[in-house]
Every structure is written in C-alpha cells, then in structure tokens.
N, C-alpha and C positions, 0 to 999 in steps of 0.2 A: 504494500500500500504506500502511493504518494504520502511527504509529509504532509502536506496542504489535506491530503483527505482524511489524515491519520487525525490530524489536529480537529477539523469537522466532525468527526465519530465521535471522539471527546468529548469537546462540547455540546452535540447534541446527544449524546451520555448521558450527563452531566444534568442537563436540561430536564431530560424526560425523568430520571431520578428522582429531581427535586419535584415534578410535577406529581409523580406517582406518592412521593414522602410528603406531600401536602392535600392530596386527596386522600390519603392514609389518616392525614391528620384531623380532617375533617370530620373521617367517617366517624372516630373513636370519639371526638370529643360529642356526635352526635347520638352516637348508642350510650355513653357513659349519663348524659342528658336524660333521657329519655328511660334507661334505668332507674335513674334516682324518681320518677315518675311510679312505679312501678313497687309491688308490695316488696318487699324483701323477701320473706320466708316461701312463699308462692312461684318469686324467679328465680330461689333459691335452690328451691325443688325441681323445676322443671328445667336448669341447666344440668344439675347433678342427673337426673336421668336422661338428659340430651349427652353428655359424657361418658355412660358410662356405654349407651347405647354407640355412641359415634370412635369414640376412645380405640379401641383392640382394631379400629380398621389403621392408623395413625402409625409411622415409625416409631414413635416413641411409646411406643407399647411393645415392640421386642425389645426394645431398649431395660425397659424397666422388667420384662421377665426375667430378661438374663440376669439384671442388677437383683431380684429377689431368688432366683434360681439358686447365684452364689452365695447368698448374704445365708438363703434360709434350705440348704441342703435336705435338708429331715424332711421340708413340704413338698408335697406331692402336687402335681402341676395343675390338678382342679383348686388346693386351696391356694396358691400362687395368683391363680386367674382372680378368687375372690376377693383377694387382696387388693389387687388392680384393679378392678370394679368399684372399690372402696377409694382407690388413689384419684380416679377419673372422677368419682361423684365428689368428692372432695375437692377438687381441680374447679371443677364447674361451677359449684357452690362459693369457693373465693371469688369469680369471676363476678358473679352477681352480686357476692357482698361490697364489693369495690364502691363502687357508688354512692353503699349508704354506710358508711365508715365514722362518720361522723355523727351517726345516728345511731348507734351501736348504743344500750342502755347500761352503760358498767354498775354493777350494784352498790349500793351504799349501805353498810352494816348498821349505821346510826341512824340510817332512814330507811328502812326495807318496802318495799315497792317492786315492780316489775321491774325484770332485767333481762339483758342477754347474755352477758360475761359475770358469771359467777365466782365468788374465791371462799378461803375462809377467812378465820381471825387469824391465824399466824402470819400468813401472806398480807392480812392486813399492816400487822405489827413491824411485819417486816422492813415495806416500803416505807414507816413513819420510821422505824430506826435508820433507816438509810437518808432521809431527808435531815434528819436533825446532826447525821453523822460528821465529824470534822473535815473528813478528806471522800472525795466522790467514789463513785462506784462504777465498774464498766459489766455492763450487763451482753450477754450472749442468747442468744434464741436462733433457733433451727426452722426449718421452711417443712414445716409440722401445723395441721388443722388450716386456722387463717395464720398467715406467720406475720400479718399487717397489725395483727392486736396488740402485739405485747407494748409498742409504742402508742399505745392510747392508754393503755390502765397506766403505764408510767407516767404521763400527762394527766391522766383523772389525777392520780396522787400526789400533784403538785410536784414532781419532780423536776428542775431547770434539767431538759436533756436535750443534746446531737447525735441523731442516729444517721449513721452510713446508710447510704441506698444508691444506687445502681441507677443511675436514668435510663430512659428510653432513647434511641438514637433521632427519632424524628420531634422536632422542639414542639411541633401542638399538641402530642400525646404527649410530649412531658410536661408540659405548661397544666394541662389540665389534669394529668394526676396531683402535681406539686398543690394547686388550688385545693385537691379535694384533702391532701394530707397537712398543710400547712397548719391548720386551723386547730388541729387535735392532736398533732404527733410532735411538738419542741420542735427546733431547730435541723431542720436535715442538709444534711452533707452529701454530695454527690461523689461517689468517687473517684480518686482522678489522682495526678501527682503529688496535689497539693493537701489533699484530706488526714494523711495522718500528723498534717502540722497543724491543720483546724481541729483536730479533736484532738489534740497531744497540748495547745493552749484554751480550750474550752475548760479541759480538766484540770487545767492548772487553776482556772479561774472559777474552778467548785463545780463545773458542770459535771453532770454525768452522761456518760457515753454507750450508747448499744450499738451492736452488729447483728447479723445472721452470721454465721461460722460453719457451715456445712455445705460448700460447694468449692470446685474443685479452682485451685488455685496454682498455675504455673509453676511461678517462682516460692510457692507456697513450702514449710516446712512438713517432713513426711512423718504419716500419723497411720495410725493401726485402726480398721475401722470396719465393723464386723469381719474380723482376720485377714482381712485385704491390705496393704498398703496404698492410701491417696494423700493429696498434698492439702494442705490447709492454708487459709492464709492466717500467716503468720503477727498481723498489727496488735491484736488486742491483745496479746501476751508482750508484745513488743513495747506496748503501753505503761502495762502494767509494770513492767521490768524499769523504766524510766522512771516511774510517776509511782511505784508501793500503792496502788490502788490495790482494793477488794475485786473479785469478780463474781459476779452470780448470774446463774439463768435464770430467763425466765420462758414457760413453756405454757401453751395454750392448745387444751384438748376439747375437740369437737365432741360435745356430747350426743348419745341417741336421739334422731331423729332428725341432727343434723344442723340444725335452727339457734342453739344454744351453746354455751363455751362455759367452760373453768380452766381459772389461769392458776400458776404457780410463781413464785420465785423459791430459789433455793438456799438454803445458807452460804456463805462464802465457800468458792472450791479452794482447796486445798493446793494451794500453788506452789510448783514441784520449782525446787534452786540449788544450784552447782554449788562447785566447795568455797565461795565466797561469799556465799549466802544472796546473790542474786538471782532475781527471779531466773530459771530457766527456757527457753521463751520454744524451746521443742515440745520439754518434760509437760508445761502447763499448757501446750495445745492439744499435744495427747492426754492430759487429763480431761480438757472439756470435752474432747471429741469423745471421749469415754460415756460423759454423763449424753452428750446428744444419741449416741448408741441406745444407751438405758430407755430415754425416752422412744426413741424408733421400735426397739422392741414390745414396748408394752401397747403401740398402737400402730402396727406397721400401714393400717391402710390410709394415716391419716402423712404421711410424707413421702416427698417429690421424692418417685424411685426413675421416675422418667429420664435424667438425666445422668450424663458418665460422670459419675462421682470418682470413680475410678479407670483412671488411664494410664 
C-alpha cells in the first residue's frame, strides 16, 4: 500500500472508531437511563434468567468450566454446569442493579426498616472502630455477588474513602457510570500510572482506601490460589508496607432469591513481614488471596469464574 493511502486507512480508522465508540456511548448511557426507570428486583430477575439462558452459548462459559473444572476436581460436570448457571444469573443481576446503586437500602441497626444490604452488630462495631481509629484502613473485596456494594456500606458509614476502579475505554460510558457512582461511593481513582501516589497520599491524609484484589495482574506478584499459581497485583500490600496500615475485607453475599445482600468486614489480616519486620508485600498478598479463596469456596456461584485468573 501507497503511503498516501496507508495514511487515508488510518485516518479513516481512526474516524469510524470514534464514530462507533460514540454510538456505543450513546447507546449505554440510554439503557442505563431507562433502567433506572424500571423496578429493580423485577429487571433483576429477568436478566439473571436472560443469562443464565443466553450464558453457556458465550466463550466465556468454556472459559469459566475449565476455571471450575480445575479449581473444583471432586465436581462432577452436571454440578460445575450449576454453578455456572449461578455465575451467569449473578452476572445478569449486577447488570440490572447498576443503575439503581444509589438506591440500594443499606440497613440501619438504630432505625430498623426495610432494607436491601443487611449486616450485623459486629460489622456494625466494626466500621465505627475503624472510623474513630488513628491511622486509616485499606480494605480489599473480591468480584463476589455485587462487588459495586462494598463501596456504599463504606460511604453509608461515614467513612472518608478512595477506591481504585478501572474505567471504561469509551469517555460517555464512563462519564455516566462515574455520575451514577460518585454520589454514594467516596472518592474514586481511576487507574492508571499515577493512582498509587493518589491513594498512597489520601492515606497519609486519614483517608481510607479499597481495591478489588482478585484478577489477574501482569507485573503482579505470584500467589497460590485454589493450588494454581496466578499473579496479583501487588499495591495494597505495597501500601500497607509504606504506610503500617491495617487491612481488612470486606465481602458481600447474595442472598436467596437473589434481591437481597449481607455484607461483612473482617478483622485485620494478619500481615505476613520479612526478618526486618517489614510488611512483606508477596507473604500479605498471599494471605489475602487466601481469605478471597475462603470466601469463593463457600459461595462458588456467586464469583467471576469467566475470566483467566490464571495464565
């Protein structure tokens, strides 16, 4: 090819891209609309059975047998499938709650009423001893049930927080999730090069910090995770190792029927450190990926098996 036409292809590349990533952006920010319209618990249901119906025809349903084939040997390939039926209704069910995120009723112990995210008192106790605490807290949660909650019960509980998140690559679908999260979820950080110096001086300045921790990281350090070796990424211990913060999780289980939630936090993990007594920043990702284990086994249908966690 001429350079003259090489350069023409390009640019109109280039062109049709943007035209398609702005038609794209259009479309989301009008279903997202038009959701929030719409009951929750009712689109709730009838995505989770549009997924779990539509799901096993999808690549990313070999994807996710093989990921539980390995994970969970002993099961037998009809309860594997159920599991994945559970992953997909669960998939489809965040889909629909997206929208009304902000409307989500987190319960109040001192004022009991309808709710949709349940806890008890210790988790209650919890979060006020972490608020009153001297030095902040870096909290972790896994892409288990909604994994968008855990960042509103931290905001219900008056916690000043920055949580990492991942934008979207086309700027209207990210403008309009940033809108629907801004309002109820603290401070989010997108990220990028610069993110662990925005949440490495958030915490200096009392903030407290979450991640999700359970997907698969490059440059990530290597972790043991149901007897596999995958990479993790490595910042929140990298954090923690700079800054002698606490870490806790916190983990949100879809209850029966689908519609309703109970959240946890955990007590402080147990932060693994070399013979200088510095945090270790391998030792303490393999510890958390420990406890993200624990929780995946006790509810495998409710987290992302869809994706290569391991590669």
């Amino acid at each position: 090819m001429k350079p003259g036409a090489r350069r023409f292809a390009l640019r109109a590349g280039r062109r049709l891209k943007l035209v398609v990533n702005t038609i794209a952006g259009w479309v989301t920010v009008a279903m997202l609309r038009t959701l929030r319209l719409t009951n929750r618990q009712r689109t709730a249901n009838v995505f989770g059975w549009f997924m779990r119906k539509a799901g096993p025809w999808l690549p990313e349903h070999r994807v996710g047998r093989a990921n539980l084939a390995a994970a969970f040997p002993e099961k037998s390939p009809a309860e594997i499938e159920a599991i994945l039926a559970g992953v997909w209704d669960n998939l489809g069910r965040v889909a629909a709650e997206f929208s009304h995120l902000d409307r989500l009723r987190i319960a109040d112990i001192e004022r009991p009423g309808p709710s949709d995210i349940d806890y008890d008192q210790s988790t209650a106790d919890r979060f006020v001893e972490i608020r009153i605490a001297d030095r902040p807290t870096i909290f972790f949660a896994a892409h288990l049930s909604n994994w968008e909650i855990p960042a509103l019960v931290a905001a219900f509980f008056k916690l000043d927080g920055h949580v990492l998140f991942r934008p979207p690559n086309i700027r209207a679908i990210s403008n309009a999730i940033l809108k629907i999260r801004a309002d109820c979820m603290g401070t989010l950080v997108p990220s990028g090069f610069d993110a662990p110096v925005r949440l490495a001086n958030a915490l200096r300045r009392g903030s407290h910090v979450g991640m999700l921790v359970d997907q698969h990281d490059e440059k990530g350090v290597g972790v043991t995770f149901f007897g596999r070796t995958c990479r993790a990424n490595p910042l929140l211990a990298q954090l923690a190792r700079h800054l002698e913060c606490q870490i806790r999780g916190v983990r949100i289980v879809r209850l029966p029927g689908g519609n309703h939630f109970w959240g946890e936090i955990s007590e402080p993990i147990q932060l693994s450190r070399d013979a200088e007594g510095r945090v270790d920043v391998q030792g303490t990702m393999q510890a958390i990926t420990s406890v993200v284990e624990g929780w995946v086994r006790e509810h495998p249908e409710q987290w992302l098996w869809l994706h290569r966690r391991w590669r």
